[in-house]
C-alpha positions as CSV (number, residue, x, y, z in Angstrom):
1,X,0.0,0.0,0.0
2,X,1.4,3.7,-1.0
3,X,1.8,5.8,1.8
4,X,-0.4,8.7,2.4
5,X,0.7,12.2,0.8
6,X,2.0,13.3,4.4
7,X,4.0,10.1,5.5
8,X,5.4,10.0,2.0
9,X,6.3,13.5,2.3
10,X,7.7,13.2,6.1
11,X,9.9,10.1,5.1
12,X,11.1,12.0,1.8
13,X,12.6,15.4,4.3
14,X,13.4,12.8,7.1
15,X,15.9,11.3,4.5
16,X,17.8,14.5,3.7
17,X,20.8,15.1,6.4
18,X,19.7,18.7,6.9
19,X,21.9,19.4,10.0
20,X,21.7,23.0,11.3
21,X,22.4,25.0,9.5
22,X,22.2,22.3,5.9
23,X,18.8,22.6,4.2
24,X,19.7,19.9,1.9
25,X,17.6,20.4,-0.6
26,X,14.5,20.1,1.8
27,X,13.6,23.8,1.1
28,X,13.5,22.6,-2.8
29,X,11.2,20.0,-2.7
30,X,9.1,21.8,-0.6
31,X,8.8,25.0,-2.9
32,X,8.0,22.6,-6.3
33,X,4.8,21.3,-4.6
34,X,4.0,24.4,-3.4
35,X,4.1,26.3,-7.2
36,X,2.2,23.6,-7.9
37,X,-0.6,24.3,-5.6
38,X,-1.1,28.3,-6.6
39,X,2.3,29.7,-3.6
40,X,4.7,32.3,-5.4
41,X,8.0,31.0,-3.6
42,X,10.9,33.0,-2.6
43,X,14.5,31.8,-1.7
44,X,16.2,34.4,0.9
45,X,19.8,33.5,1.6
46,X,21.6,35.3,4.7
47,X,25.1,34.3,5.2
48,X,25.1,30.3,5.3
49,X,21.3,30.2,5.3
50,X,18.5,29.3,3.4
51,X,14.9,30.5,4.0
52,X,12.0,29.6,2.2
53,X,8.8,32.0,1.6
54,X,5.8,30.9,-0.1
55,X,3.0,32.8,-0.8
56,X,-0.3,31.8,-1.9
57,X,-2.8,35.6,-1.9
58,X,-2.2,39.1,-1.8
59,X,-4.9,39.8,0.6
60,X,-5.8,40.0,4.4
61,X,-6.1,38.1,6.6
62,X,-2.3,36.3,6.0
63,X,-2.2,32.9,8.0
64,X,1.5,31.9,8.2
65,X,2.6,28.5,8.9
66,X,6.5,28.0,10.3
67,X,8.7,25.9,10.5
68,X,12.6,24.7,10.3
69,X,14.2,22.3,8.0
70,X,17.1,22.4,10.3
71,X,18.0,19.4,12.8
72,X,20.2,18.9,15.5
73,X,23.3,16.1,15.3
74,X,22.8,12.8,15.6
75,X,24.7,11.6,18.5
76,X,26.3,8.9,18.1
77,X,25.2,6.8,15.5
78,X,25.8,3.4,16.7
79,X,23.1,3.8,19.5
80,X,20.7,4.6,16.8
81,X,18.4,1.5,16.5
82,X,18.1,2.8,12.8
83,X,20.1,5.0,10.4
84,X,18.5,8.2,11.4
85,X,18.0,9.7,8.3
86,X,16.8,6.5,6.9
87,X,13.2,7.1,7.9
88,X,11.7,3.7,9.7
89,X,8.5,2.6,10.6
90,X,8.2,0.1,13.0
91,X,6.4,-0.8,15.9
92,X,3.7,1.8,14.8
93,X,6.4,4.6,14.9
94,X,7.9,6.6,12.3
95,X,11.8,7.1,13.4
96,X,14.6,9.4,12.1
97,X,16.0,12.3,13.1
98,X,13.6,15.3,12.6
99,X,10.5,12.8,13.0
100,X,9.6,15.1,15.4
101,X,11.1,18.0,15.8
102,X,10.0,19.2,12.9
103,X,10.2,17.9,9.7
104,X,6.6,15.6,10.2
105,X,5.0,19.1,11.1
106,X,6.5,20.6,8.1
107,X,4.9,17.3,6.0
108,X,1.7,18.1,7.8
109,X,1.3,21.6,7.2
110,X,2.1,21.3,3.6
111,X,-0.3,19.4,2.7
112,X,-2.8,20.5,4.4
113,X,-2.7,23.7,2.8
114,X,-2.2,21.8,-0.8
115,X,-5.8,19.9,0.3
116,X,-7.1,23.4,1.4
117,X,-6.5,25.2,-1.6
118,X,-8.0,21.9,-4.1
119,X,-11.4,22.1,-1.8
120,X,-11.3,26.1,-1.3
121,X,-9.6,27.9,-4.3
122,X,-11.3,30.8,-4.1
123,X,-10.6,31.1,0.1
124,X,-10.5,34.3,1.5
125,X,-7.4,36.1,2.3
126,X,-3.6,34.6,1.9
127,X,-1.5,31.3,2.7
128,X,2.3,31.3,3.5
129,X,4.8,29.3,4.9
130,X,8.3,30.8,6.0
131,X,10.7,27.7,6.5
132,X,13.9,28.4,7.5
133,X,17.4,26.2,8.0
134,X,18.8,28.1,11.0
135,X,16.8,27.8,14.1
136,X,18.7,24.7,15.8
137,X,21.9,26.9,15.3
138,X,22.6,30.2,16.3
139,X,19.2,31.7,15.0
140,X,20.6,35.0,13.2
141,X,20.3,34.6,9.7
142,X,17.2,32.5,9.7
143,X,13.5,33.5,11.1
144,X,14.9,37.3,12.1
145,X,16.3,37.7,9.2
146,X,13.3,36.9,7.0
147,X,11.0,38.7,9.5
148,X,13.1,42.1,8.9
149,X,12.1,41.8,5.2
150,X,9.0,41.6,5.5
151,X,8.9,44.6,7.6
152,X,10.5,46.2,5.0
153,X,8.3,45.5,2.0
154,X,5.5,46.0,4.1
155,X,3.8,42.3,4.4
156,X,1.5,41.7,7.2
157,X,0.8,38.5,9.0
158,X,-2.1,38.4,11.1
159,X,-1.4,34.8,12.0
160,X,1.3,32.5,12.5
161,X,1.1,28.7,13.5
162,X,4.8,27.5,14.3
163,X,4.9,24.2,14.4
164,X,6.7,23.2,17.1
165,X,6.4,19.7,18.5
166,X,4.1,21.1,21.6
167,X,1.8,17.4,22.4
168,X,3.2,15.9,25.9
169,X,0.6,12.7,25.9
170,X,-1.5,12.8,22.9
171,X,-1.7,14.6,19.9
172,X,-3.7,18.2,20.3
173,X,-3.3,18.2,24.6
174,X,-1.2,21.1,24.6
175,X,-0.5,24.4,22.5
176,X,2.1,27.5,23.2
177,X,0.2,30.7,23.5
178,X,3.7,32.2,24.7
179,X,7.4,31.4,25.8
180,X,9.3,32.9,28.3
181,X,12.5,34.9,27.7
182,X,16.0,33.6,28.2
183,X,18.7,36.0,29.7
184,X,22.3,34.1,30.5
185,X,24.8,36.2,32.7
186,X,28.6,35.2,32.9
187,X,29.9,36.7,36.4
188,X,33.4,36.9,37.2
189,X,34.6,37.3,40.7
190,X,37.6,38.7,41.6
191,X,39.8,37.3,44.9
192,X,43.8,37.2,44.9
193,X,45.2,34.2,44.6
194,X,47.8,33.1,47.4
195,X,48.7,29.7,49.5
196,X,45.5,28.0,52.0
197,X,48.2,28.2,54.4
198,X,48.3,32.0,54.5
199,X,44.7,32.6,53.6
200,X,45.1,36.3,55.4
201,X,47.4,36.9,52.4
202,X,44.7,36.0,49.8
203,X,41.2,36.6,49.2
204,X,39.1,33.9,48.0
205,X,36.3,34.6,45.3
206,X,34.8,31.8,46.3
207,X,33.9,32.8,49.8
208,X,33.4,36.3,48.4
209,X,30.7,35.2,46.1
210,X,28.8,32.5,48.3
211,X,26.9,35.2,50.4
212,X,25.4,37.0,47.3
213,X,24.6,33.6,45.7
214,X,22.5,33.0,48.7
215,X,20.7,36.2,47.9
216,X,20.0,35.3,44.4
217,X,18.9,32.1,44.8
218,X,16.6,33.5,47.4
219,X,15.0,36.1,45.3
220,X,11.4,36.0,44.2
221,X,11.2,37.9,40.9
222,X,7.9,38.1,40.2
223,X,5.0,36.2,40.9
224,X,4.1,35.8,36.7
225,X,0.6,36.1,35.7
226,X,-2.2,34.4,34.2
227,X,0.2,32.8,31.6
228,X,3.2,32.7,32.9
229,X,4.7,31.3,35.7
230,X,7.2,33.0,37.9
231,X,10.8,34.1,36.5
232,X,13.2,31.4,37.4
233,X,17.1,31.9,38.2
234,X,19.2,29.1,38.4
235,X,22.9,28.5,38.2
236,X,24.6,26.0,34.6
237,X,27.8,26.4,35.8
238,X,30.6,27.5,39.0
239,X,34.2,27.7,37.8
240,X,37.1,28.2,40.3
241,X,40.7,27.0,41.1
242,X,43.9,25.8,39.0
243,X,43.3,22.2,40.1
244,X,45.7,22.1,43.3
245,X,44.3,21.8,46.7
246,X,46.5,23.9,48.3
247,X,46.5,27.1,46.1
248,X,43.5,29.8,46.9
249,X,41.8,30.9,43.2
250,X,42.2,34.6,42.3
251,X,38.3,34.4,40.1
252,X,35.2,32.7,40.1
253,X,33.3,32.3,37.2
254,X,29.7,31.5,37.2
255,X,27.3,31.1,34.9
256,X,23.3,31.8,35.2
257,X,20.1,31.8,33.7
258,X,17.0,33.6,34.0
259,X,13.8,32.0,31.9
260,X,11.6,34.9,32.6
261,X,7.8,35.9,32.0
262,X,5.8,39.2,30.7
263,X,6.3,39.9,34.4
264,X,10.0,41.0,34.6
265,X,11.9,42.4,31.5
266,X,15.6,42.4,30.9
267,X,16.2,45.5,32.6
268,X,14.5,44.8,35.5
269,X,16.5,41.6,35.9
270,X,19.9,43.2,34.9
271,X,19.0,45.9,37.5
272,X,18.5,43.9,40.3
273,X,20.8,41.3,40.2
274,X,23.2,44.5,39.7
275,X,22.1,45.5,43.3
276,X,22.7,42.2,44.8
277,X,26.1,42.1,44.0
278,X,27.0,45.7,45.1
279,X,25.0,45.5,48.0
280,X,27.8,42.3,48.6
281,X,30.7,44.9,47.7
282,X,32.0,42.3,45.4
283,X,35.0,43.0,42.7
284,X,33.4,41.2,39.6
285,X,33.2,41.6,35.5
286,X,29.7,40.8,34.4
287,X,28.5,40.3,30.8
288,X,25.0,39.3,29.7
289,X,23.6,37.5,26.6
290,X,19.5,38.1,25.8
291,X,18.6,34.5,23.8
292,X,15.2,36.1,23.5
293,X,12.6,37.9,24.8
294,X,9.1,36.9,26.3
295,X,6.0,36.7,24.1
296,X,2.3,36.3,24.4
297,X,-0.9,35.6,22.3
298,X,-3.8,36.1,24.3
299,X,-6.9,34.2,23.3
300,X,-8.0,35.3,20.6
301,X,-9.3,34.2,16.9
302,X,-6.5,31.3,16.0
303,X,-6.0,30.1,19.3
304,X,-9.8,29.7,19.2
305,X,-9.4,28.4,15.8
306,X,-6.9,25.7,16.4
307,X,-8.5,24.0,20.0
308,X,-11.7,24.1,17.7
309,X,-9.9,22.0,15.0
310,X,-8.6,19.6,17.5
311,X,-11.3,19.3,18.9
312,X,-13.1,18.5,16.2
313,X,-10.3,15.8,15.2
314,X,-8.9,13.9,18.0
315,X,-12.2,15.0,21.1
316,X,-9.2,16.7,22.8
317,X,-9.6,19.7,24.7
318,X,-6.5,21.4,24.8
319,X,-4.6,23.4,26.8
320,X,-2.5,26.8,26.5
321,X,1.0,26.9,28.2
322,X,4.4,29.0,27.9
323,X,6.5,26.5,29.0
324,X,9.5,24.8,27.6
325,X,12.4,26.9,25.7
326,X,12.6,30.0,23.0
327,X,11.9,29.3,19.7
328,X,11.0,31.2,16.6
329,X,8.2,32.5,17.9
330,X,9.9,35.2,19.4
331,X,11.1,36.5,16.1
332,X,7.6,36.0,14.6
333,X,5.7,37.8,17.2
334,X,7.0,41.0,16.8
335,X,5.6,41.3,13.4
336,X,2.4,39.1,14.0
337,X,-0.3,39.9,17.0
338,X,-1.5,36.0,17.2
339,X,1.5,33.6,16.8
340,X,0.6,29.7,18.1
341,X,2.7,26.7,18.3
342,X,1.4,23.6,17.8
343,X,2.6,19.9,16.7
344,X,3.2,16.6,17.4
345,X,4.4,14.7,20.8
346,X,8.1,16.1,22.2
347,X,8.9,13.4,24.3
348,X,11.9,11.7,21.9
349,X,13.1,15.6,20.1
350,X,16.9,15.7,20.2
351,X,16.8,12.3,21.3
352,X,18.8,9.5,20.1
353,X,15.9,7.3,18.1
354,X,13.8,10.4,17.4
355,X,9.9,9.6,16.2
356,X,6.9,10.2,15.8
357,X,3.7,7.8,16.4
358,X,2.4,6.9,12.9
359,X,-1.2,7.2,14.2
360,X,-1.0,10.8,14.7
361,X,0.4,12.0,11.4
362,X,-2.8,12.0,9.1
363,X,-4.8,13.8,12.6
364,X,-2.1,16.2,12.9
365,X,-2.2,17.2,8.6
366,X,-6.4,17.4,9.2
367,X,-6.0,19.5,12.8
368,X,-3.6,22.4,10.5
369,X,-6.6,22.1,7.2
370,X,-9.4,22.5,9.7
371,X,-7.5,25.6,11.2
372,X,-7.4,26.9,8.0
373,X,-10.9,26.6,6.7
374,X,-11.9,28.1,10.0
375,X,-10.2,31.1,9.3
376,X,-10.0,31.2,5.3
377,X,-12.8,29.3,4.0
378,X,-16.0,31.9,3.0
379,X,-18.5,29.3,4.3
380,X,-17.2,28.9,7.5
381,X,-16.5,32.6,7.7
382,X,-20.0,33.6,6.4
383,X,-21.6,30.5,8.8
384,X,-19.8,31.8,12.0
385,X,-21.1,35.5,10.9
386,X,-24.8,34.0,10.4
């Protein structure tokens, strides 16, 4: 038996070694079948990559689906159960990397708007996908990149459906309205190095830094909000000493995170951790590093949209959450007022023996058509307005 348009489609990106930031032709194949269906397709290349956007209409509203051909490394590859970009069903699974995270999303997405626009040719408003190679890797010439352009000429998306494997248990359970922001600090302490024998002689950055540590750990810095849960601080990494036991270090390095919420911003953060640390009278270097900011899509028309389409598909009610890590989102929601994420189960992405359950991959293609013809089809449109 043939496979069905989206598994054959899945299995054909699966099998291209796109690793960040290596399209591998995936943005190619993608683009043919999309002329095909009506989308005016544009390559944007910035510095080593690719970016794909395809445009079906020249009118509002735009509905945006996104997405990366880009995957993380394999790990290694004898502890893969199957060459992972050698796409393999078995046990009722569908395994290689990007199975999940995102390339069956991508498979989905695309075909759904190819079966959209055969049933609804004449559908109001526009279709577009921006697919990128670059959001696994440093994420500066991919999503940004292509969002800055179409500030500059002008195009509008009202809204955006990343698709982002977002489903803990089953398919549809849970959607990202929002994700919090990531700020990293590096802090160096300063001490003098000297002999534990003489420690009058020396001043250990150690010691120095525990008492303000205390203090940050301590701190509550906000309380979040209806969407959000409270900012979090925690510690990757504590650096001291030149390896000998008796020698007292002259720095401390340590590394920290804040994933924060609408609650706090940068600033805020920057500020009061900057207190902390004076308060403590400490010596110290301090550089920061914004991975992204906080972002937010309040209920609205596609988040209604997509929980009706799963509903209507699977009987799941689902849920809105910010949790988990930055994505592209961040980049899209500055130019777009409803941005959603929404795909298929997380549990295996980045995973050695990444997949995705076979069973969900025709549901998932139907959940993204239904979300359009809720929003783009006139006799939905003119139904909900009757």
């Amino acid at each position: 038996m043939a496979d069905s348009p989206v598994l054959a489609l899945a299995k054909e990106l699966i099998a291209r070694p796109s690793v960040t930031p290596d399209d591998s032709g995936c943005q190619e194949a993608l683009a043919a079948r999309l002329r095909a269906a009506g989308f005016t397709c544009e390559t944007l290349v910035f510095g080593d990559v690719t970016n794909l956007w395809a445009r079906r209409g020249d009118t509002a509203p735009l509905l945006a689906f996104a997405g990366h051909t880009d995957v993380v490394p394999t790990g290694p590859l004898d502890r893969w159960h199957s060459d992972p970009f050698k796409p393999t069903e078995r046990d009722g699974n569908l395994y290689g990397r990007g199975a999940a995270d995102m390339k069956s999303s991508i498979a989905a997405f695309t075909v759904a708007a190819e079966e959209f626009v055969a049933r609804h040719p004449d559908h109001a408003g526009s279709i577009a996908l921006l697919i990128t190679s670059d959001e696994e890797g440093p994420s500066i010439d991919g999503t940004v990149k292509v969002c800055q352009a179409l500030t500059q000429r002008a195009e509008q998306l009202d809204y955006c459906i990343v698709g982002e494997p977002t489903s803990v248990d089953q398919l549809g359970d849970t959607v990202k309205n929002g994700r919090r922001g990531s700020l990293s600090g590096k802090l160096t302490i300063k001490g003098k190095q000297g002999h534990v024998a003489y420690p009058h002689l020396a001043r250990n950055p150690i010691h120095l830094l525990a008492p303000a540590l205390v203090d940050l750990t301590a701190q509550q810095w906000d309380e979040g909000n209806e969407y959000f849960p409270a900012t979090t601080f925690q510690v990757s990494n504590l650096h001291s000493g030149t390896g000998a036991t008796n020698v007292v270090p002259g720095t401390a390095v340590l590394d920290f995170n804040f994933r924060f919420s609408t609650a706090s911003t940068p600033e805020s953060l920057k500020a009061r951790v900057i207190a902390i640390l004076q308060r403590h009278d400490l010596d110290y270097d301090l550089d920061w590093t914004l991975g992204g900011e906080p972002f937010l899509t309040p209920k609205g028309e596609l988040s209604k949209a997509l929980s009706q389409a799963i509903l209507e598909e699977t009987g799941v009610t689902t849920q809105l959450s910010t949790t988990g890590g930055t994505s592209d989102g961040r980049f899209i929601a500055k130019i777009c007022p409803q941005v959603i994420e929404f795909g298929p189960i997380n549990a295996s992405i980045h995973q050695l023996n990444e997949h995705i359950r076979l069973d969900t991959l025709e549901p998932l293609k139907n959940i993204y058509r239904r979300t359009l013809e809720h929003l783009l089809a006139l006799e939905h449109l003119l139904a909900d307005k009757g």
